[in-house]
Structure formats: structure tokens, C-alpha cells
N, C-alpha and C positions, 0 to 999 in steps of 0.2 A: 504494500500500500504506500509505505513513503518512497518508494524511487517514481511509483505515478504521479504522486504529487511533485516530488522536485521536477517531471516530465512537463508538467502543467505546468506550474512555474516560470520554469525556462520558454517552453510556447508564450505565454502571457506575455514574458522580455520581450521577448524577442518581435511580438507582436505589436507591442507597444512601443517599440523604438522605431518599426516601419511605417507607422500612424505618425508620429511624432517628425521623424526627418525621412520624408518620403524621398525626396532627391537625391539620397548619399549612394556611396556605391555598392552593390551588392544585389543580389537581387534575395525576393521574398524567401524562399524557400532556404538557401545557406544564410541568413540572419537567424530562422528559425533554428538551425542545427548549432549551431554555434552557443547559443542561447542555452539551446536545453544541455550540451555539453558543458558550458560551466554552471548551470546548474547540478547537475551531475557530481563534479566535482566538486563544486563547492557544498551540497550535503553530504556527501560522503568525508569528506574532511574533517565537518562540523561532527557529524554524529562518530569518525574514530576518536576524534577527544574527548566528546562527552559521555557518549553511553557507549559506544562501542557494537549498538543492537540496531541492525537495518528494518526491524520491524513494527519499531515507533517512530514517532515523529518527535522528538525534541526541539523546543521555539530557537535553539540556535541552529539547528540542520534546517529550519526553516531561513531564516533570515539568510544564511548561510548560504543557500540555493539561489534566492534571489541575488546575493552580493557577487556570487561568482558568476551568476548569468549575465549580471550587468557588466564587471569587470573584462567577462570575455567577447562582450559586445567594443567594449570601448577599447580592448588590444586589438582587437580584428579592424577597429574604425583608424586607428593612429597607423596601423603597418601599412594599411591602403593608401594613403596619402591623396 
């Protein structure tokens, strides 16, 4: 249940940074991967420190998911130049 939700998550990013700056470069579908990929890793990171257990949700492997969805939105937006 929680790697669907960090999936969601990351979809939500990623969706929401194409609504937001439609012109930049990338197109829809690798914004969305990208997206749910640092979400990915960014829950999984959060919940190895915290609980250690991929079958809850702890509010840091939440935020967590979001931080690293957005983080790997805006490394993918800076290498594009």
C-alpha cells in the first residue's frame, strides 16, 4: 500500500509541475517518471531511517516522497538547461 501511494505522489509532482510551467522542456509522460522515481526514493529512504517497515506509511516517508519527487523534478529541470 505505501509504494502506491509514494506512486501517486510522484504522479501528483509531476503533474502538477506540467500544469504549472507548461513550456519547459520535457514532455508529459518523462516528467511523470521522473517524478514518481524520486518519489520512490525518497520514501524509501525516509521509511529505512524511520521504521525500517515498507508496509506502513510513516508522515516522514510521506513528506519524504513528495521532497524527493520535487527535488528530482528540479535536477532533471537544471541539467536541461
Amino acid at each position: 500500500m505505501t509504494l502506491i501511494i509514494w506512486i501517486v505522489m510522484g504522479l501528483a509532482a509531476g503533474w502538477l509541475k506540467r500544469i504549472l510551467f507548461p513550456g519547459r522542456p520535457g514532455g508529459f509522460v518523462p516528467t511523470l517518471v521522473l517524478a514518481v522515481i524520486g518519489a520512490l526514493i525518497g520514501g524509501y529512504i525516509a521509511t529505512y531511517f524511520t521504521t525500517g517497515d515498507l508496509g506502513s506509511l510513516p508522515p516522514a516517508g510521506f513528506i519524504a516522497a513528495l521532497a524527493g519527487a520535487l527535488i528530482m523534478l528540479l535536477v532533471a529541470a537544471k541539467l536541461r538547461i
